[in-house]
LUMVEXLO-795175 format. One record per residue (C-alpha): x, y, z; residue in three letters; residue number from 0. Coordinates in steps of 0.1 Angstrom, whole numbers, always signed. Example, Ala and Ser with C-alpha at 12.3 -4.5 7.8 and 13.67 -1.06 7.14 Angstrom:
{pt {+123 -45 +78} "ala" 0};
{pt {+137 -11 +71} "ser" 1};
This chain:
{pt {+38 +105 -173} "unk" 0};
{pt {+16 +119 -143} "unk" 1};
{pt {+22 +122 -106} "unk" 2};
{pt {-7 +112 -87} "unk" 3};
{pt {-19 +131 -52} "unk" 4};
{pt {-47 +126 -32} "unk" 5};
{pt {-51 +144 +4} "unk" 6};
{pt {-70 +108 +10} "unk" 7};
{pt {-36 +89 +17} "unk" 8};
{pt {-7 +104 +36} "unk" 9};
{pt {+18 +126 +19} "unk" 10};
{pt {+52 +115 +12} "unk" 11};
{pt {+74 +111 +40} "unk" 12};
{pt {+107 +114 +12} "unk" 13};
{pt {+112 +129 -23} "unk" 14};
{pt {+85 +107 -37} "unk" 15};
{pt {+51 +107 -51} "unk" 16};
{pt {+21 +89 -37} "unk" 17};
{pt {+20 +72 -75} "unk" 18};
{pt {+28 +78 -110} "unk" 19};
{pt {+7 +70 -141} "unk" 20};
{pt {+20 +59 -174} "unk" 21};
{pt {+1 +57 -206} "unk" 22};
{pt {-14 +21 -190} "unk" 23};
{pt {+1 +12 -155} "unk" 24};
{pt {+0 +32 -122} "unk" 25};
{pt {+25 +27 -99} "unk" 26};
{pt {+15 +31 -63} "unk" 27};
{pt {+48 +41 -35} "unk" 28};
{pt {+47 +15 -6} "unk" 29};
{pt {+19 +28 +20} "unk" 30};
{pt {+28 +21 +58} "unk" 31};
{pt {-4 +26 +81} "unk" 32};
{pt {-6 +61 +88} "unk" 33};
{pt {-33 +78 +90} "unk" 34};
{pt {-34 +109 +66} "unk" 35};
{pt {-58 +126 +89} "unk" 36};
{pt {-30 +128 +119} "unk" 37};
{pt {-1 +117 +99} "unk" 38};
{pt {+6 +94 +129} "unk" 39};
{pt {+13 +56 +126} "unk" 40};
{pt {-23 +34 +135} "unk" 41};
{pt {-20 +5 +162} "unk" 42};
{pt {+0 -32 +156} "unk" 43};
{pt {+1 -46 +123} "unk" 44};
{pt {-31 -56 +117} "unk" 45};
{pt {-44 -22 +118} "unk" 46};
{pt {-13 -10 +105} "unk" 47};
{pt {-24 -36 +73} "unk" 48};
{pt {-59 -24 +70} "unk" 49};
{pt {-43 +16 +68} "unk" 50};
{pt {-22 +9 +42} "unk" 51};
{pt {-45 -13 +22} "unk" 52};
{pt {-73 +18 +25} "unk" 53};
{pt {-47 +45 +17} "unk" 54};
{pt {-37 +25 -13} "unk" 55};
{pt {-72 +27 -23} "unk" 56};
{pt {-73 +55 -23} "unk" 57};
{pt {-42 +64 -45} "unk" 58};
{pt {-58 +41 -72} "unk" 59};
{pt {-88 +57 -69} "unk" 60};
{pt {-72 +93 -72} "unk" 61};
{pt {-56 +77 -105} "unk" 62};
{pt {-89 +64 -118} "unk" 63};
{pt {-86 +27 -110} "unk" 64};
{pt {-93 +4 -83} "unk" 65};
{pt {-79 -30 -68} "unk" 66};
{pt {-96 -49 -91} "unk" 67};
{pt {-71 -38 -118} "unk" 68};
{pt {-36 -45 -92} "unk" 69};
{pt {-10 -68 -114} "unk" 70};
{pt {+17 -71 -86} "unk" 71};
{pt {+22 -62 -52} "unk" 72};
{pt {+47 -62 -28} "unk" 73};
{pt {+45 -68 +13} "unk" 74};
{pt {+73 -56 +31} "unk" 75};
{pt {+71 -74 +68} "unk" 76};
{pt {+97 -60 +97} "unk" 77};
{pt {+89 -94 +110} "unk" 78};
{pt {+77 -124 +87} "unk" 79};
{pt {+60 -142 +122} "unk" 80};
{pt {+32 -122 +113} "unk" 81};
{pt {+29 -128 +76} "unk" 82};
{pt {-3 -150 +83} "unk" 83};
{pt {-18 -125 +99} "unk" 84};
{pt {-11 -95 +71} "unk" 85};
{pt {-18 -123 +48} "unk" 86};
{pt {-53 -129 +61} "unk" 87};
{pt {-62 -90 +64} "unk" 88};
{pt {-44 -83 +24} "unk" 89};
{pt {-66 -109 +9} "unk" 90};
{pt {-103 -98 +21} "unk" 91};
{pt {-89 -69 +2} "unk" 92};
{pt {-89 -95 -29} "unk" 93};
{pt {-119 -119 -28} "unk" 94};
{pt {-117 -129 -62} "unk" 95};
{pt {-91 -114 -83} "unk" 96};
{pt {-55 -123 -66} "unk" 97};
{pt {-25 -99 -79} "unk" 98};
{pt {+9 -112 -81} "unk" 99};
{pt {+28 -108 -51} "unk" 100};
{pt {+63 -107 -28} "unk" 101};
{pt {+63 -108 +7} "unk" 102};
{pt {+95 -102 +25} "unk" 103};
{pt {+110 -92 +59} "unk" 104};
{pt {+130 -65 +63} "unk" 105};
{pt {+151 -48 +90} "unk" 106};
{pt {+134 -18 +91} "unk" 107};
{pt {+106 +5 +74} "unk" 108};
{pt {+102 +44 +80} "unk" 109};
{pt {+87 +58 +109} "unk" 110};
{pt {+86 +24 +126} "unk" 111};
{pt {+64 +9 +109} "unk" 112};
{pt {+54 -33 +105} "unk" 113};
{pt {+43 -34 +73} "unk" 114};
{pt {+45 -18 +38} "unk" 115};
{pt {+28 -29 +8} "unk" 116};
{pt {+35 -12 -27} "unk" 117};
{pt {+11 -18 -54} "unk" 118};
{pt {+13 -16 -95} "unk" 119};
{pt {-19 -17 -116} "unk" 120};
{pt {-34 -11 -148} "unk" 121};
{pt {-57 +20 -156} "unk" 122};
């Protein structure tokens, strides 16, 4: 097993790594919108939806893969009204190759954030 750190993507908030390899599969912590340059939360969701997705490209990319090789992800929504929006920004992130994925609302996410989305992948 391997931790996985890039100064490209926020640092935890928690007692958690960015992601963790196995011999085959990275496992990517959910990524809210900050910005690791300020470590401040970006604008609404949809720029909140683009952070995450680019500082979860950048995890894989620390770990040596990329988002063509995401199995599953997860979308964690503090409001599901704007699922079609997240929706819409997520999947120019996936022209061709569509991952599994879970979308659900939740009551809350750290640091006040809209949206969350964890990703697993193969290396």
């Amino acid at each position: 097993m391997k931790i996985i750190h890039t100064d490209n993507a926020p640092k935890a908030v928690g007692p958690y790594s960015q992601a963790v390899e196995t011999e085959s599969m990275i496992f990517c912590s959910g990524q809210v919108g900050l910005d690791p340059q300020t470590g401040t939360l970006v604008g609404g969701v949809e720029d909140q939806t683009r952070q995450a997705m680019k500082n979860l490209t950048e995890v894989l990319k620390a770990s040596g893969t990329n988002l063509e090789k995401v199995v599953k992800t997860t979308i964690f929504l503090t409001d599901i009204a704007d699922y079609k929006t997240v929706n819409e920004i997520y999947g120019s992130y996936f022209p061709d190759h569509k991952p599994a994925r879970s979308t659900v609302q939740v009551a809350g996410l750290p640091l006040g954030a809209k949206v969350e989305i964890e990703m697993i992948a193969m290396k």
